[in-house]
N, C-alpha and C positions, 0 to 999 in steps of 0.2 A: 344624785348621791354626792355626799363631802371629797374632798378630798381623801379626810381619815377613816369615811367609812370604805374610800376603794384602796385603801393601803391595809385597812384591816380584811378586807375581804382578798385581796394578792394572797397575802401571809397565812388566812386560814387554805389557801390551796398547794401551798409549798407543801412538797414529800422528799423525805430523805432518797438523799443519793443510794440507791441499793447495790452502787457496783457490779460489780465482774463473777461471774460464777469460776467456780477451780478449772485453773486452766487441765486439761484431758490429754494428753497425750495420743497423737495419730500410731497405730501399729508399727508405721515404719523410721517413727523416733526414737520408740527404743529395743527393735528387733534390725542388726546390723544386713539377716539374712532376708527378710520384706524389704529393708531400703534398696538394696541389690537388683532384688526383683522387680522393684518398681521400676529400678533407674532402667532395667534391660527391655520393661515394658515400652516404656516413653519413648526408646530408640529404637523399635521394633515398627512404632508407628509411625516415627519421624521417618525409617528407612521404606514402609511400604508405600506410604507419600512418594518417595523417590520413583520406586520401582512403577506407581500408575502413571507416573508421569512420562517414563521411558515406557510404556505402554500407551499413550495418547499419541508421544512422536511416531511410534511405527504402526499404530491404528490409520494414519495421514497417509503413509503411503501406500501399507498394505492391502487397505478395502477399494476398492474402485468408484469413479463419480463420474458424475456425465449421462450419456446416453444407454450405457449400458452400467449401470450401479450394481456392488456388491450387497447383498441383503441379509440380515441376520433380523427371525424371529419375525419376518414380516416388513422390518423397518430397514432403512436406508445405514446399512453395517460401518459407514465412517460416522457418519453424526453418532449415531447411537455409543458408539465404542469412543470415539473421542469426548463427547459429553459423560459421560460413563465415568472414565477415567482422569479426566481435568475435578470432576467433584467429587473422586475418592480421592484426589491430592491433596486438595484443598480441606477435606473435613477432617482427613488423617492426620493433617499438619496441626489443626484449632482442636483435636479429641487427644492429641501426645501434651498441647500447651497444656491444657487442663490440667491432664490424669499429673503433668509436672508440679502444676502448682499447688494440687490437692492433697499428692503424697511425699513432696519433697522438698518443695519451696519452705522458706521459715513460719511453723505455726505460731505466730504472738497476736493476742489482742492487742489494739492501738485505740487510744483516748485521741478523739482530734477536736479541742476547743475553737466557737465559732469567734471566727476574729473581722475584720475589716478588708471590706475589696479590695483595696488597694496594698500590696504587699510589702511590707518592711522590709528593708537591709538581713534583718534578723530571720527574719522568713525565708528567705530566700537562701540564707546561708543555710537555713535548716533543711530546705528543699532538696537542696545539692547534696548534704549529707544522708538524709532521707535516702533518695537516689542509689548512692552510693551506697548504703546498707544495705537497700532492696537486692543493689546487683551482687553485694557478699551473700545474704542471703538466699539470694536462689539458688548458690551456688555451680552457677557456670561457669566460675574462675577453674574450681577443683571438680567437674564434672566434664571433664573432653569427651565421652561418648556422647553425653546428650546437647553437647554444643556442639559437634564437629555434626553428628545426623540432623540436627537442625538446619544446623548453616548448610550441611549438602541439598536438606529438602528444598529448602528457602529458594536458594541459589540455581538449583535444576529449573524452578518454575520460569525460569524465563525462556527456555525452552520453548515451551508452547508458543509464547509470544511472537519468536523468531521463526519457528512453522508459521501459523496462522498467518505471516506476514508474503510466505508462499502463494496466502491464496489471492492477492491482488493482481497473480499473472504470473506465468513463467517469464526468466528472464529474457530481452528480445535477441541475445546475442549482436551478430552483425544485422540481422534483420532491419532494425532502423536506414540501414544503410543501402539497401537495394531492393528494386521491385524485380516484378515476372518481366519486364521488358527487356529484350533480347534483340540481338540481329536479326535482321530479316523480317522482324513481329509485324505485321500490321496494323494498322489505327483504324479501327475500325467508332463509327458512331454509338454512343448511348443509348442503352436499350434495346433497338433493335441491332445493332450489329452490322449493320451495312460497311464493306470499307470504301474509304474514299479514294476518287482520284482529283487530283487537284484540280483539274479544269469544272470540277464539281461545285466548286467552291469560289464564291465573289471577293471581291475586295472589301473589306470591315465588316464580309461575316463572321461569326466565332461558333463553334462545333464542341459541345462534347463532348469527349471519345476515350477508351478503354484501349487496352488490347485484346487482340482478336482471339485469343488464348481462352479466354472466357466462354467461345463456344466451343471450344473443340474438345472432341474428345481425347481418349489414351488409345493402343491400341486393342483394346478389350474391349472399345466402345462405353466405358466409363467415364464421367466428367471429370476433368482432371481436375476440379475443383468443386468443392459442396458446404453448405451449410456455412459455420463461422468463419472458416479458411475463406470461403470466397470472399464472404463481405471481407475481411480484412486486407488481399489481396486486389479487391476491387478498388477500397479504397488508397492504398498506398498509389495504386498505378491509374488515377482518375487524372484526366488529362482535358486543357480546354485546344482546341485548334483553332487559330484567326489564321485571316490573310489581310494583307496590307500593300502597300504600293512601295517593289522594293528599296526604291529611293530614298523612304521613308528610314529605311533598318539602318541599326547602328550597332552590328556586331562587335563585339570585344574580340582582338585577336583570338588567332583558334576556332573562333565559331561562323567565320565566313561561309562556310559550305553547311550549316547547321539545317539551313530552312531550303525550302523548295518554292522558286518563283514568287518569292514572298510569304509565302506558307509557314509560321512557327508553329511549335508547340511547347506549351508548360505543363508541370503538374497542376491541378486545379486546387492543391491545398495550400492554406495561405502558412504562412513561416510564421504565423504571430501563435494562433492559438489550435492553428488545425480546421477552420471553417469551410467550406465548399465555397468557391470563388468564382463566378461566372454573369456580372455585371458589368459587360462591356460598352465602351464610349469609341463608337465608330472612329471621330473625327481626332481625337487626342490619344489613342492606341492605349489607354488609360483601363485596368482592369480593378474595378472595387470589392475590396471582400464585405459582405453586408451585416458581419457581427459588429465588428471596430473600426469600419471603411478605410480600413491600412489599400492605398489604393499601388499599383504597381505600373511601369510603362511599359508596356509588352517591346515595343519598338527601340528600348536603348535594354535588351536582357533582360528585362521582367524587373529591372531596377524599382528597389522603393521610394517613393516621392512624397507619402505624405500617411500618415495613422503609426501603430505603436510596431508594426511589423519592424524585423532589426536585422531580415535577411533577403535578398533578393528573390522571387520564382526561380525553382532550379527548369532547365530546360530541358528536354528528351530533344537529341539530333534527330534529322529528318533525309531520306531519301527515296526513290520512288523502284521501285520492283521490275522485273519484266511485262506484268502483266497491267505496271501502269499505277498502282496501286501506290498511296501513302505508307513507307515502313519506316520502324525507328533502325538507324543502325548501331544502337548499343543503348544499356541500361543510362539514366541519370546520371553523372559526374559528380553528386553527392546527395545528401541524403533531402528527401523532401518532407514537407509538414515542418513543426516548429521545432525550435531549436533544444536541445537537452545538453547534458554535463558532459556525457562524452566526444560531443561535437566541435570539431575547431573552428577558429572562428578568422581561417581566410579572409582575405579581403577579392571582394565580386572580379571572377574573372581569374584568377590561381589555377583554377582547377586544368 
């Protein structure tokens, strides 16, 4: 085809511009008593948004979880009620926006001619102004009921956030900072529970060991520990026992009297990231932790010598019983495993 037959052929397809039909006015444009209503609707919705949401915070604490769960209808009564209530927030909030924009926001048609990706000065200015009409136009300048129930719904939703944030663990209080070891406690071996007496025990063996608390009962003859509490208290108070030749030790004032005939004991968790530590080097009293080999000298205080570890092994003191037996006499002198924000950062041997 010519040129001028595809110019005549364009032209026979052009059709007149037909325009904009009469614009129609919404009921609540020019009835003052509908716009009223409308306005009380929108913030009826924006405030029941509120009101699920203060219903999702006390759904968290009110229903029960765990091993014995609250139930509603079958189902597990906190999810159901929190899930429940988080998406009546949310839908009450996006079904107020609407019913706002539908019966109150400004009804005008707008012509928008296609221009060029890239945006002119001109455009931009118009943008800005645009903008600025839309926010006269919706009138939240001169509508404080339905901006101020907006910005409360808005605003409350962070709520949940801030619960939800609960569920990563109760706070540990001082717990970080002490275990079950006590005076008197015994050191008893891992697993089976045997306690030791030191003549038990060789020069560069390494042991280990728990406290003996772990078997015994209360006086009800109930475990004084069970299920998540134990693992957790097992692992805080996991401990390795060596013995060494005690010529070898090189106590830090204060800890002279710590060990027994060369007999230490550490926590078995390492200060870098928390790993279980128990690869011992006979001849170099050298202990490796086997995630990040942060290696420790048991022999000068559990001192760090080499990996990303940035705390010494805290020690448990050590004495022996009447009946002969390995006991600690007193809890750790600071807190073991790695190090966190609340923790000070002494220098080895303060304590």
């Amino acid at each position: 085809m010519t040129a001028k037959g595809e110019l005549e052929r364009v032209e026979n397809d052009l059709f007149d511009d037909p325009g904009l039909p009469a614009h129609e006015p919404r009921p609540t444009d020019v009835d003052e008593h509908l716009e009223k209503r409308a306005e009380r609707q929108v913030a009826l919705l924006f405030g029941l948004s509120a009101v699920c949401t203060v219903l999702f915070c006390v759904s968290y604490f009110v229903f029960e979880i765990g091993d014995n769960p609250s139930e509603l209808l079958g189902f597990g009564a906190s999810n159901l009620t929190m899930g429940l209530f988080l998406g009546l927030a949310l839908t009450l909030i996006g079904v107020g926006t609407i019913q706002w924009a539908r019966k109150l926001m400004a009804d005008t048609e707008i012509v928008e001619y296609r221009h060029a990706a890239s945006s002119s000065e001109e455009d931009k200015v118009e943008t800005l102004a645009a903008l600025r009409q839309g926010t006269e136009e919706s009138g939240i300048a001169r509508r404080p009921l339905i901006r101020n129930s907006l910005l409360g719904s808005v605003l409350l939703l962070g709520a949940p956030a801030v619960i939800m944030l609960r569920d990563l663990g109760p706070l540990p209080g001082d717990k970080l900072y002490t275990t079950v070891w006590k005076r008197g406690m015994r050191v008893v071996q891992d697993v089976s529970g045997t306690p030791i007496r030191p003549q038990d025990m060789e020069v560069g063996q390494l042991v280990n060991g728990e406290p003996a608390i772990f078997f015994e009962d209360d006086a009800e003859g109930e475990p004084l520990y069970e299920g998540i509490e134990l693992q957790q208290e097992k692992a805080k108070a996991a401990v390795v026992i060596v013995r060494m030749q005690p010529d070898d030790i090189k106590p830090w004032p204060g800890r002279e009297n710590w060990g027994v005939d060369g007999i230490l004991c550490y926590s078995k968790i390492c200060t870098h990231v928390g790993c279980p530590i128990s690869l011992w080097e006979q001849q170099t009293h050298h202990l490796l932790c086997p995630c990040h080999q942060s290696t420790f000298d048991l022999a000068d205080n559990g001192k760090v010598i080499f990996g990303p570890a940035a705390r010494h092994l805290p020690q448990l003191p050590l004495a022996v019983d009447d009946e002969g037996y390995l006991v600690a006499t007193r809890d750790f002198t600071e807190a073991v495993g790695p190090s966190f924000w609340e923790r000070n950062n002494d220098e080895p041997g303060d304590e």
